[in-house]
C-alpha positions as semicolon CSV with decimal commas, in nm:
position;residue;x (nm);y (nm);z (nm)
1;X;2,589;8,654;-1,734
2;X;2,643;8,847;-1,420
3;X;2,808;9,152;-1,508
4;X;2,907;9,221;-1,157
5;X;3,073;8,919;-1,057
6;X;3,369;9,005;-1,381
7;X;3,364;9,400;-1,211
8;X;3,481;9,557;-0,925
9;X;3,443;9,875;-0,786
10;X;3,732;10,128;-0,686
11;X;3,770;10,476;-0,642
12;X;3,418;10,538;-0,753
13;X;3,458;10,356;-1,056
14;X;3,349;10,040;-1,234
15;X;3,690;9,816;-1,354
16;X;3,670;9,468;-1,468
17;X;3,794;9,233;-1,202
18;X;4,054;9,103;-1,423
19;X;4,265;9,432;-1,387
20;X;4,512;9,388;-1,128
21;X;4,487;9,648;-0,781
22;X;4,856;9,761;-0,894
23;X;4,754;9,829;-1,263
24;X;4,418;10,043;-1,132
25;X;4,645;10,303;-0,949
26;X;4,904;10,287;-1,247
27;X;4,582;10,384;-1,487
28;X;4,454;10,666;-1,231
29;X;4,758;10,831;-1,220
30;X;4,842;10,832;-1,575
31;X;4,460;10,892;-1,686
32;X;4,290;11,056;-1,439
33;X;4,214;11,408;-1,622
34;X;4,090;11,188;-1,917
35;X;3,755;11,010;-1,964
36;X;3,615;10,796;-1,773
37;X;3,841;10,870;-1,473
38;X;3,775;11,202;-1,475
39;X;3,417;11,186;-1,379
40;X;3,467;11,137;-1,040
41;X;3,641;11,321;-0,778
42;X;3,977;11,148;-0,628
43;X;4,044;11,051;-0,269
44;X;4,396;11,087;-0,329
45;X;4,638;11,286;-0,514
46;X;4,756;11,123;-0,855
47;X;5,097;11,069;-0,788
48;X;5,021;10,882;-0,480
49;X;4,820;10,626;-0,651
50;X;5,165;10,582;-0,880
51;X;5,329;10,573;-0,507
52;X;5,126;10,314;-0,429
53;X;5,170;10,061;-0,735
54;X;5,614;10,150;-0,711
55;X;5,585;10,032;-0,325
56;X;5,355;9,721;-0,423
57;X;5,611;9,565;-0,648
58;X;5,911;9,684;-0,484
59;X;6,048;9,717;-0,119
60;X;6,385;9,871;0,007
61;X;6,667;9,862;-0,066
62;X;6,574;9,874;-0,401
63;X;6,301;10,149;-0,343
64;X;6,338;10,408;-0,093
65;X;6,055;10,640;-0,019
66;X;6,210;10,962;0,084
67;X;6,016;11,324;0,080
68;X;6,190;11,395;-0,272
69;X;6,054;11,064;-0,420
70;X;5,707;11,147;-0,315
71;X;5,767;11,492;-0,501
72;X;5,906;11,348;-0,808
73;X;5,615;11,137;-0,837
74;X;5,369;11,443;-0,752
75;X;5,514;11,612;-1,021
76;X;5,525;11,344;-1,284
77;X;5,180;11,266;-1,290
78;X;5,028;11,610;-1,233
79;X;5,250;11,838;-1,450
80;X;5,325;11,842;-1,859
81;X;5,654;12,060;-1,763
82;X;5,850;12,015;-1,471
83;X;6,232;12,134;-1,456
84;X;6,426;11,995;-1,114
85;X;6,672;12,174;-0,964
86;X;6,901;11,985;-0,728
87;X;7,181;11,955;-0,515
88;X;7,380;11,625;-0,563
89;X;7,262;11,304;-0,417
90;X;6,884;11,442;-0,451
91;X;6,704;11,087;-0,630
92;X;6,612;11,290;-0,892
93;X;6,804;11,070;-1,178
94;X;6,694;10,736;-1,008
95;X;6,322;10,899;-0,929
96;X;6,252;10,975;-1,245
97;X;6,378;10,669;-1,433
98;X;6,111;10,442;-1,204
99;X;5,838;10,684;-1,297
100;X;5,944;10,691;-1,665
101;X;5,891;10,309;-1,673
102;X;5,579;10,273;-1,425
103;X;5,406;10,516;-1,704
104;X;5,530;10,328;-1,985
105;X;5,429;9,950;-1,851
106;X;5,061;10,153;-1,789
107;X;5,043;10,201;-2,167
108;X;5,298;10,010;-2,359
109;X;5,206;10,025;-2,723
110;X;5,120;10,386;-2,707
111;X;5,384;10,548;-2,523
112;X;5,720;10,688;-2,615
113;X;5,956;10,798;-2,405
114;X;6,274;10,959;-2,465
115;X;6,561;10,947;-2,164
116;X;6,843;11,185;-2,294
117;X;7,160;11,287;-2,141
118;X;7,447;11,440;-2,324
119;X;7,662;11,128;-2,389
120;X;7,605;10,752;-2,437
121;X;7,856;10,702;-2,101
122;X;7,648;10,979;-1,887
123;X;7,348;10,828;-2,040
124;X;7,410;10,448;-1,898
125;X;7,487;10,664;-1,558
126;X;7,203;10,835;-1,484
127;X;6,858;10,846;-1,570
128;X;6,833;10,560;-1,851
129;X;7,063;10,328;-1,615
130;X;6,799;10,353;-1,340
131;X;6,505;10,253;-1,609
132;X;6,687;9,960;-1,744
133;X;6,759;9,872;-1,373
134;X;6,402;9,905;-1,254
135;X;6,261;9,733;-1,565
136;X;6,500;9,416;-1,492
137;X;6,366;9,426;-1,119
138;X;6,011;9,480;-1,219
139;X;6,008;9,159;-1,526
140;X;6,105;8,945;-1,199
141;X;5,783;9,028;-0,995
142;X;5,552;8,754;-0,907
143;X;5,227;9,017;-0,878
144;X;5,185;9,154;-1,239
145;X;5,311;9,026;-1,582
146;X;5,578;9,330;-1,660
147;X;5,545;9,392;-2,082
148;X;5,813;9,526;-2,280
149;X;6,161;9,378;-2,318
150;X;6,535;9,554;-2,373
151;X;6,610;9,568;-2,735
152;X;6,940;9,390;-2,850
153;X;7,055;9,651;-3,059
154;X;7,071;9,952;-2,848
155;X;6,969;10,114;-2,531
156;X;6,613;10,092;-2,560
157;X;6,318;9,886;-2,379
158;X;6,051;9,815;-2,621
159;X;5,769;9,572;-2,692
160;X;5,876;9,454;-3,051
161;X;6,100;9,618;-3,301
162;X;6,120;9,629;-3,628
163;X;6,440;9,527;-3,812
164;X;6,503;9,591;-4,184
165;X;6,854;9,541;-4,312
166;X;6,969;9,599;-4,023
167;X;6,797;9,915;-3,927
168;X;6,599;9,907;-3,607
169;X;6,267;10,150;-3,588
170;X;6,114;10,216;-3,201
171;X;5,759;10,310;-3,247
172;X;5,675;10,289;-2,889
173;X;5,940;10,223;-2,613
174;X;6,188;10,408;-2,375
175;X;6,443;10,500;-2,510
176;X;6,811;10,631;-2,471
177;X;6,919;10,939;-2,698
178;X;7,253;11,096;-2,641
179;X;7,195;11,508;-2,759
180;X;7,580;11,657;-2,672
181;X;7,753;11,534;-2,952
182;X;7,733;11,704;-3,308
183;X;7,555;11,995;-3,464
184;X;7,194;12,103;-3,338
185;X;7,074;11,921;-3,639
186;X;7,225;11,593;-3,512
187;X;7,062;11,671;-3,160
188;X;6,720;11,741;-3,308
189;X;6,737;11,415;-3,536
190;X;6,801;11,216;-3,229
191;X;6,467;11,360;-3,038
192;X;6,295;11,284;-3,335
193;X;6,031;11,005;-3,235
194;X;5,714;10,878;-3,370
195;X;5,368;11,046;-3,320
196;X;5,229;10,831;-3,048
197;X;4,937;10,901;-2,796
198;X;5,152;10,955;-2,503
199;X;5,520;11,121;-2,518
200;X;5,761;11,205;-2,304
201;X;6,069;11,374;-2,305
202;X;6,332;11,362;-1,963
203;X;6,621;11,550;-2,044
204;X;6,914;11,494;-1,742
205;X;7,222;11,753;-1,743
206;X;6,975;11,955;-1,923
207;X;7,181;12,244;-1,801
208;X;7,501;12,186;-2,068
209;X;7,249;12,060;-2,328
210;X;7,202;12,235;-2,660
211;X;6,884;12,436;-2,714
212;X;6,772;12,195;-2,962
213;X;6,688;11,939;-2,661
214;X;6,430;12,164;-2,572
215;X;6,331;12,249;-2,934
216;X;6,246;11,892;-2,953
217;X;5,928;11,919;-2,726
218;X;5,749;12,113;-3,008
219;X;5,800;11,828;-3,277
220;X;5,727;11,522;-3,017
221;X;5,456;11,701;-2,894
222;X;5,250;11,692;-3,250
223;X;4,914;11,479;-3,233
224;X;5,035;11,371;-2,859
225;X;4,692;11,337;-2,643
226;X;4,964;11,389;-2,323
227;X;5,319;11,494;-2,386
228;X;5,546;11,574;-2,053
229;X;5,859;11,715;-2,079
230;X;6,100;11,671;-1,746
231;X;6,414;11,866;-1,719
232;X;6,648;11,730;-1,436
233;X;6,988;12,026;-1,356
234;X;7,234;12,162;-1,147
235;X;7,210;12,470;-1,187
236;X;7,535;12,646;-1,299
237;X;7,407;12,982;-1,449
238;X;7,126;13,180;-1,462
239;X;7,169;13,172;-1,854
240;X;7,234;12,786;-1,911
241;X;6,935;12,588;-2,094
242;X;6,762;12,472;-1,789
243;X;6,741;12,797;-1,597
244;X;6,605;13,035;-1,937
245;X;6,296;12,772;-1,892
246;X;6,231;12,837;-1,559
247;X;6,259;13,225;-1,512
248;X;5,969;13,306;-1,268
249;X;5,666;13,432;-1,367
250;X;5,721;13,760;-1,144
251;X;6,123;13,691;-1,224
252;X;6,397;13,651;-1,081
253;X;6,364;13,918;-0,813
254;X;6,071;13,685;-0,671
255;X;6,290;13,391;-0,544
256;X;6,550;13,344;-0,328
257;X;6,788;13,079;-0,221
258;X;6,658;13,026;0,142
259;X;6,321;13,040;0,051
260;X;6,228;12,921;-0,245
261;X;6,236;12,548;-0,327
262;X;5,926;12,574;-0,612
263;X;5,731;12,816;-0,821
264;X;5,559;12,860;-1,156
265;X;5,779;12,983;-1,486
266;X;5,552;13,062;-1,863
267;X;5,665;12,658;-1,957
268;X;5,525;12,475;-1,618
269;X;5,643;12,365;-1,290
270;X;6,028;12,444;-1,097
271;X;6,130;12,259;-0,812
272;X;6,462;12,321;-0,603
273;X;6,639;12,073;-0,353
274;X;6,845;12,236;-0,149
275;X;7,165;12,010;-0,048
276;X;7,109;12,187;0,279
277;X;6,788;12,095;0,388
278;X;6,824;11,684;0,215
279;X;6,646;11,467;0,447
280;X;6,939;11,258;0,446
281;X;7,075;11,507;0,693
282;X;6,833;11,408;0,964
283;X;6,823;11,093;0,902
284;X;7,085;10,932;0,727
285;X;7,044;10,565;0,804
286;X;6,679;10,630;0,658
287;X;6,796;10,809;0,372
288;X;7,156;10,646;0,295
289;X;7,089;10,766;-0,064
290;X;7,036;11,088;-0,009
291;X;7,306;11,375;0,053
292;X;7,443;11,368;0,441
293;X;7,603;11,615;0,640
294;X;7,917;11,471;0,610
295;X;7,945;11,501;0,245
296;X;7,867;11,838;0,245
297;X;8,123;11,899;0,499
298;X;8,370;11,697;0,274
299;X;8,286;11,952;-0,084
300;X;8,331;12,230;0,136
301;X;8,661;12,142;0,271
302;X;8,757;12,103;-0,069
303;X;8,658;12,479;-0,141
304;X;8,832;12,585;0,079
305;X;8,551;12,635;0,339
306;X;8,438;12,913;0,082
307;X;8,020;12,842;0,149
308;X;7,998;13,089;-0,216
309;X;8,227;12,922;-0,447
310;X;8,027;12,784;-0,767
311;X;8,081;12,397;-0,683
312;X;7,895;12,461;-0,353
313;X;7,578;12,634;-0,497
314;X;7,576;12,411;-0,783
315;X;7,606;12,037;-0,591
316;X;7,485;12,125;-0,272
317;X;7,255;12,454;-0,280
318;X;7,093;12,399;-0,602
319;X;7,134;12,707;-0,719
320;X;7,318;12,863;-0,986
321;X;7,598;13,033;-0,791
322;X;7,548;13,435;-0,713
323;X;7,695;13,701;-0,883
324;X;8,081;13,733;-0,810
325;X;8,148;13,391;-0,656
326;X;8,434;13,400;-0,961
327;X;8,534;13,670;-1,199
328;X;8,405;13,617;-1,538
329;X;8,390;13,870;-1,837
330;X;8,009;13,956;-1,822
331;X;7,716;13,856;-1,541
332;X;7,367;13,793;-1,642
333;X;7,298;14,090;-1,381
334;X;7,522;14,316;-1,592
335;X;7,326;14,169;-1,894
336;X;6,975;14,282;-1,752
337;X;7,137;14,647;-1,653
338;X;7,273;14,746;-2,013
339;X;6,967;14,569;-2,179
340;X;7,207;14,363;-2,369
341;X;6,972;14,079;-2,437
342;X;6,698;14,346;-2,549
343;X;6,514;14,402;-2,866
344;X;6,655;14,649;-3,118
345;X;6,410;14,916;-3,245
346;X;6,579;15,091;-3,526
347;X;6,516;15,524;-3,606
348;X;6,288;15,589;-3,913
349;X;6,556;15,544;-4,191
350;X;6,818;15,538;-4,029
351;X;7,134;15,358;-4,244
352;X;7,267;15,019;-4,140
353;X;7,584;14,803;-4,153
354;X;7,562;14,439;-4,180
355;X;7,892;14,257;-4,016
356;X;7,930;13,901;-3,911
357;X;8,152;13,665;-3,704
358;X;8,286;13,329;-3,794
359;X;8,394;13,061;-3,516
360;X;8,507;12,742;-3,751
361;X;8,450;12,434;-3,569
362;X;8,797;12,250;-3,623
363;X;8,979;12,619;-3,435
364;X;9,081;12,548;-3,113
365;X;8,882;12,229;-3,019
366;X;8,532;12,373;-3,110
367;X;8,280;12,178;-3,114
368;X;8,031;12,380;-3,392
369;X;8,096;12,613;-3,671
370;X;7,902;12,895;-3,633
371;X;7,799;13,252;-3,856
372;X;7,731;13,554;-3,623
373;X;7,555;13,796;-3,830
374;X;7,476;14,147;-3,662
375;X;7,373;14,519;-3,738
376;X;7,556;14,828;-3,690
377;X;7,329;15,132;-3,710
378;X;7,126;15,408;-3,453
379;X;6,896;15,282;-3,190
380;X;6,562;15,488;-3,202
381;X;6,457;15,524;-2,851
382;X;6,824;15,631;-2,709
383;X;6,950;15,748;-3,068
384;X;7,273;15,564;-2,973
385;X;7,508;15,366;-3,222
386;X;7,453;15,038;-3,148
387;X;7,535;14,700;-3,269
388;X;7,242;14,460;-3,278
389;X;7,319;14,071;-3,289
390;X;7,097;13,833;-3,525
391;X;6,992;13,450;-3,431
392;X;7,315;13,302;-3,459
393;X;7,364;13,004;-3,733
394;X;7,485;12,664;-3,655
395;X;7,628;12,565;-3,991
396;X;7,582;12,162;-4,081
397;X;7,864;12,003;-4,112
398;X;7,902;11,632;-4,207
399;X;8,216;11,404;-4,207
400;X;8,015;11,167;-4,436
401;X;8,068;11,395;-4,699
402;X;8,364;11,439;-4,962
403;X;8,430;11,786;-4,929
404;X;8,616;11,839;-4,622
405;X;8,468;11,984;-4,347
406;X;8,669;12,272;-4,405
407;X;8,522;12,405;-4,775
408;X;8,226;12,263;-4,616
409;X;8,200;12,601;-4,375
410;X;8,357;12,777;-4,711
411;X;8,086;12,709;-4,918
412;X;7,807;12,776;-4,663
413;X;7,940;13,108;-4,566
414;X;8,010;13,242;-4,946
415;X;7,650;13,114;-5,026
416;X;7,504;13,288;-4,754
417;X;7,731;13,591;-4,853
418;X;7,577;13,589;-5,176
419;X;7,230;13,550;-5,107
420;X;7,242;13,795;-4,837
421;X;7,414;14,064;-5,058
422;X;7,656;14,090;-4,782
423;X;7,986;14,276;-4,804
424;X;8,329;13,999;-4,652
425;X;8,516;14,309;-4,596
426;X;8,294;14,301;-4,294
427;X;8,323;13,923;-4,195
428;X;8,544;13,851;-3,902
429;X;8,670;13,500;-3,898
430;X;8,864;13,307;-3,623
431;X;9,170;13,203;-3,721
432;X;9,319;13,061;-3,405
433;X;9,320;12,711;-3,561
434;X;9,569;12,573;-3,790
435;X;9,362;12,634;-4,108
436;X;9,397;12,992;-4,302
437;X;9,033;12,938;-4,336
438;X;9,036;13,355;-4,432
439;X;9,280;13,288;-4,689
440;X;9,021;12,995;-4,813
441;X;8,739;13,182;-4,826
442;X;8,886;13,493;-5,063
443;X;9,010;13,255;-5,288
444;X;8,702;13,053;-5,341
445;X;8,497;13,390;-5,330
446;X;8,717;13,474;-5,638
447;X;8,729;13,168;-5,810
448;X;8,295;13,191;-5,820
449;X;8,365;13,530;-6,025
450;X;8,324;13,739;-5,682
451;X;8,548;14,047;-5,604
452;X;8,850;14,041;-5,425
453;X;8,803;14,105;-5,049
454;X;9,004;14,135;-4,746
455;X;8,866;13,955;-4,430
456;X;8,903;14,069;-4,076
457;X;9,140;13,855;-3,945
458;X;9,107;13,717;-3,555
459;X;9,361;13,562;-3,432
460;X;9,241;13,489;-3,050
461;X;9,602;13,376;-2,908
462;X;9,803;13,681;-3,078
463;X;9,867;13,997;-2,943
464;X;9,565;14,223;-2,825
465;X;9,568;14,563;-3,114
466;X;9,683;14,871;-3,074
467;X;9,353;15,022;-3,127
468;X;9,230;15,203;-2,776
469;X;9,030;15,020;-2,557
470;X;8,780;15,313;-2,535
471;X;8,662;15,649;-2,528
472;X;8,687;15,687;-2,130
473;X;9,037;15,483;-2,200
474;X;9,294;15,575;-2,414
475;X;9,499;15,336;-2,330
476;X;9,635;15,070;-2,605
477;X;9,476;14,730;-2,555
478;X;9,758;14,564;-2,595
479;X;9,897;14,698;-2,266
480;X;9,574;14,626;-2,145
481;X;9,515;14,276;-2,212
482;X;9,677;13,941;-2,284
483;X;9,565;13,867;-2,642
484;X;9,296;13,896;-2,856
485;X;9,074;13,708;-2,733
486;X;9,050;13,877;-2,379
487;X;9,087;14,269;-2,591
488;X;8,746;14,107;-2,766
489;X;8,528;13,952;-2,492
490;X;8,617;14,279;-2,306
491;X;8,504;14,522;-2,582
492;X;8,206;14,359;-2,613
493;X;8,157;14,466;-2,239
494;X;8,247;14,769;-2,299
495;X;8,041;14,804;-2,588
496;X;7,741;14,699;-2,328
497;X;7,886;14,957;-2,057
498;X;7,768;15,199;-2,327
499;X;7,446;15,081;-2,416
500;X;7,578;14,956;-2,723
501;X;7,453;14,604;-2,753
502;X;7,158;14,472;-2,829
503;X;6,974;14,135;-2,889
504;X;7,250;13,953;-2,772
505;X;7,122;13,560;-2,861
506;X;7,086;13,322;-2,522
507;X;7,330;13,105;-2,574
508;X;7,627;13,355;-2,611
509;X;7,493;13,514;-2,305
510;X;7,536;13,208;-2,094
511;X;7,883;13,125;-2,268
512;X;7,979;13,508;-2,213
513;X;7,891;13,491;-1,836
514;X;8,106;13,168;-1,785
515;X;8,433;13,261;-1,945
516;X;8,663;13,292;-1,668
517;X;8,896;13,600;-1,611
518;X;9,253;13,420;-1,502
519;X;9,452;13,726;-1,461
520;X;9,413;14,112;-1,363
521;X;9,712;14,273;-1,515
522;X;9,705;14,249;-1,837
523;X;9,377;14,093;-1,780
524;X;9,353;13,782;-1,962
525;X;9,061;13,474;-2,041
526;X;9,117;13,105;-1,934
527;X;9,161;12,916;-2,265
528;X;8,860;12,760;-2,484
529;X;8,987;12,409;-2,438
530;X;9,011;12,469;-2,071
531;X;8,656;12,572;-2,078
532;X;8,507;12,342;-2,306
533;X;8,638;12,096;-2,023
534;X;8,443;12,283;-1,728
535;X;8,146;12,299;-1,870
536;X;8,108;12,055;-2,120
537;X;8,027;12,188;-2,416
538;X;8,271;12,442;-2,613
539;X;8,217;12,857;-2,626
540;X;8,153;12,874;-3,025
541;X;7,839;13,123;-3,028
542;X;8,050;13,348;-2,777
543;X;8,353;13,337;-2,975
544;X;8,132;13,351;-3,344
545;X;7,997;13,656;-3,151
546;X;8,318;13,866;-3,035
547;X;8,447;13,819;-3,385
548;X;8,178;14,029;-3,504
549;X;8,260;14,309;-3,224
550;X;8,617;14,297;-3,422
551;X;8,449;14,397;-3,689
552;X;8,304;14,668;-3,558
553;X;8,616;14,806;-3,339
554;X;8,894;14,745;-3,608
555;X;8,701;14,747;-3,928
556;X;8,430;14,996;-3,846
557;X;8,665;15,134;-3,574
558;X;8,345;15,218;-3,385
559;X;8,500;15,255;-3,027
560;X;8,311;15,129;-2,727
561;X;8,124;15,464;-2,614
562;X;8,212;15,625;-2,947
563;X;7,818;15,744;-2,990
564;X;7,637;16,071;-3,129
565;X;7,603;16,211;-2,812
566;X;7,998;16,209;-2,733
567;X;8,129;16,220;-3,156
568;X;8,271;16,602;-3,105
569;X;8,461;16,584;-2,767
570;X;8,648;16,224;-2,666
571;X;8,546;16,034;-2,982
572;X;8,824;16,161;-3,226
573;X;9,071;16,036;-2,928
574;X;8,996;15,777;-2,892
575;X;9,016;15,690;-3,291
576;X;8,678;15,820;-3,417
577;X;8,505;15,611;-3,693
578;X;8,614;15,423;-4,028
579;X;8,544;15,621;-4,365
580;X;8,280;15,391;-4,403
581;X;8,062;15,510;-4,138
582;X;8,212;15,893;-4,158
583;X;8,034;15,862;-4,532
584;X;7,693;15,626;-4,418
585;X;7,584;15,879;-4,090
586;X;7,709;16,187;-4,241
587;X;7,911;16,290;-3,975
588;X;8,185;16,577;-3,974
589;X;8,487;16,418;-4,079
590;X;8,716;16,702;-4,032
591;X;8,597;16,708;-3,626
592;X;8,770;16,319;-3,593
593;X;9,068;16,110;-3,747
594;X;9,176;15,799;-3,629
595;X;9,518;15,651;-3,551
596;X;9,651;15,476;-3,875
597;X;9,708;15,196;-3,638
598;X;9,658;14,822;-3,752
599;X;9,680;14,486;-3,575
């Protein structure tokens, strides 16, 4: 037999003839850093050979090659991390579904690929719609047999599927996942996905998703010979999910808005379309896809013709908005000044106080129960009191179950109390809801043969305390602010102001530097349900957070700026310190008394 007539040569390799042109490129673009393709030296670059096989089988209108597409593809097949910024109307959605299923046809009973979006609707949308809508078009081409077909029990494309009373398993496949909805454990048992050769991970909206989307990449990574993990955003906040994975190398300080449309973070690759410069501008009978001039005119007419309110930078800049655009309770540039996300290094002995926060999921349209613990004590290097957060916890909660949500969180929290040796005197809990979940918790603590313990009591929608707001203000918080909840978020800037926080956890951060100031006088928050509707996802780690500050201003009564180095002059003024940490630092009682003042 003649070897040569069944072979063919091609970009300085030997194929056999039977392979089709298209499937060559799809195999060089997908393989080329692995053996045998990586013995010779390509004429082109990787994604163009991918390029090439997406305009072979399909032709406008249902492919348009703009300068984006040609980047998407660049980036799919030459980076293992790639986070997309983008204005609206960028192709990155409909981009990166094609590429997700030109990889997947390449290798079809070795590749999984998960296409996640925060809800099942947003899911059939975006991303996932334009794979199922590619694959359809693709199984109708007369140049290559397509594999693979769309399961008939969920949103999936697959080659077979296995089906045991009634549950489906998806070895290999692309395949839908919504990750919003439920606890972080839900969202991680979602991404969960078999060990194959080649995974993938596209997470779209990854900007309001929770952290466990990108937690995921370490388990579907496991035994992977390739794993790629693309995040597709608009940006909303330096702090959301998307942008903590793609702080710059050199920072922050080393982009720029009118400059900057890619550069390297620790994780991989970050590109930035800017709404302004869309080729659809130029061009727009070229591009009709693509954002036009006249709908940017349109979003800023709607803003007013303010060119720095957030809905601007975020749709049509691609860029989180800049600092002050709207009022909100902290900024992540306030964050990096007081070193409130910073690591705490404690002084050689020095006595601690262990308090905690409790947001309940089922309090004012939360979405996750979650335990704030924290640490009250002296910071070595500046010898400052300071409270230092912990990793928050997301506590599981399960409506399967017969115990009701409700002594679900009671039981968690009193057996993480015990084991913990923590004191509930210093637990603050939120109370907002309906539920005296307080009330719940003493008794059950009892009932297990515990002692009898008074919670601190939160109550975001009551009146703001009578306790000062702080030692450079005398001035009651209640004539300060609204309600508690505002006379919280506010001490916990104040508290930072000082150099009093530390280790504040990410995700508070971002929630912290979203919460909208409404009024000025009293000052006062825009309302968690209001919120939860703006951004999509609810405030729980914030608000699990600031009821551990109550702890420390009305239990402790450890008033923002209240630290050694100030103790003896404004500190008894402003209300000085509980007994509790008069007795633990040793300080001179007799020099400060507080105001027997209560909520």
């Amino acid at each position: 037999m003649n070897i040569r007539e069944h072979t063919v040569e091609y970009e300085g390799l030997t194929w056999p003839r039977i392979v089709h042109p298209i499937f060559r490129d799809l195999t060089l673009a997908k393989h080329w850093r692995e053996h045998p393709y990586n013995q010779v030296k390509l004429k082109h670059d990787p994604g163009e050979y991918m390029m090439r096989a997406a305009t072979a089988l399909l032709s406008p209108p249902d492919l348009i090659v703009s300068p984006y597409t040609e980047e998407h593809f660049h980036d799919w097949c030459t980076e293992d991390f790639v986070c997309t910024w983008g204005s609206g109307a960028c192709s990155k959605s409909n981009d990166f579904g094609l590429v997700a299923v030109l990889d997947w046809i390449t290798d079809p009973l070795t590749t999984l690929t998960m296409m996640a979006s925060t809800t099942i609707d947003m899911l059939l949308l975006r991303s996932f719609e334009s794979c199922t809508r590619y694959f359809r078009i693709l199984k109708k081409s007369k140049l290559i047999e397509i594999p693979g077909k769309e399961s008939h029990v969920r949103t999936a494309i697959c080659m077979d599927e296995d089906d045991v009373d009634g549950v489906v398993s998806l070895k290999a496949g692309i395949k839908g996942v919504a990750v919003r909805k439920g606890t972080m454990e839900d969202a991680k048992q979602n991404l969960a996905g078999s060990h194959t050769p080649y995974s993938r991970l596209c997470l779209d909206e990854a900007s309001v998703m929770p952290d466990a989307a990108f937690e995921a990449r370490h388990n579907l990574s496991i035994g992977c010979k390739n794993f790629k993990l693309v995040a597709l955003c608009n940006p909303e906040s330096f702090t959301d999910l998307c942008c903590r994975h793609s702080v710059p190398i050199d920072g922050w300080a080393s982009v720029n808005p009118e400059t900057s449309f890619e550069w390297r973070s620790r994780w991989g690759k970050v590109r930035r379309h800017d709404g302004l410069r869309s080729p659809g501008i130029k061009d727009p009978d070229k591009y009709p896809h693509l954002l036009k001039q006249a709908e940017i005119d349109r979003i800023l007419t709607e803003n007013g013709g303010n060119m720095d309110a957030p809905a601007f930078w975020s749709q049509i800049r691609g860029w989180p908005p800049p600092q002050g655009s709207e009022q909100t309770v902290l900024t992540t540039r306030l964050l990096d000044q007081w070193a409130m996300k910073s690591p705490i290094l404690w002084g050689p002995n020095a006595p601690t106080t262990r308090i905690a926060g409790l947001d309940p999921a089922f309090t004012s349209g939360g979405d996750s129960a979650v335990l704030q613990p924290a640490t009250v004590g002296f910071e070595a290097v500046t010898n400052r009191l300071v409270i230092a957060f912990e990793p928050e916890i997301v506590i599981p909660l399960r409506a399967s179950e017969a115990r009701p949500i409700v002594y679900q969180v009671v039981d968690f929290v009193l057996d993480w109390a015990n084991d913990q040796q923590f004191d509930l005197t210093y637990l603050g809990v939120d109370e907002s809801g309906t539920q005296r979940l307080g009330d719940m918790i003493e008794v059950e603590n009892i009932s297990r043969g515990g002692p009898s313990k008074s919670l601190c009591r939160v109550n975001f929608g009551a009146s703001a305390s009578t306790f000062p707001v702080s030692t450079r203000d005398l001035t009651e918080s209640r004539k300060v602010y609204r309600n508690q909840v505002t006379e919280l978020y506010y001490a916990l800037r104040e508290y930072g102001s000082f150099g009093q926080i530390r280790a504040m956890p990410e995700t508070a951060a971002d929630q912290c530097c979203r919460r909208r100031v409404l009024l000025k006088h009293p000052k006062a928050l825009e309302e968690k349900v209001k919120m939860k509707a703006r951004i999509k996802r609810s405030p729980d780690q914030a608000d699990a957070l600031v009821c551990a500050v109550a702890v420390a201003k009305w239990v402790l009564r450890l008033s923002p700026g209240a630290t050694q180095t100030v103790m003896r002059g404004t500190a008894s003024k402003a209300g000085g310190f509980s007994r509790e940490l008069l007795a633990m630092y040793d300080l001179d009682r007799a020099d400060r008394t507080y105001k027997n003042s209560m909520i």
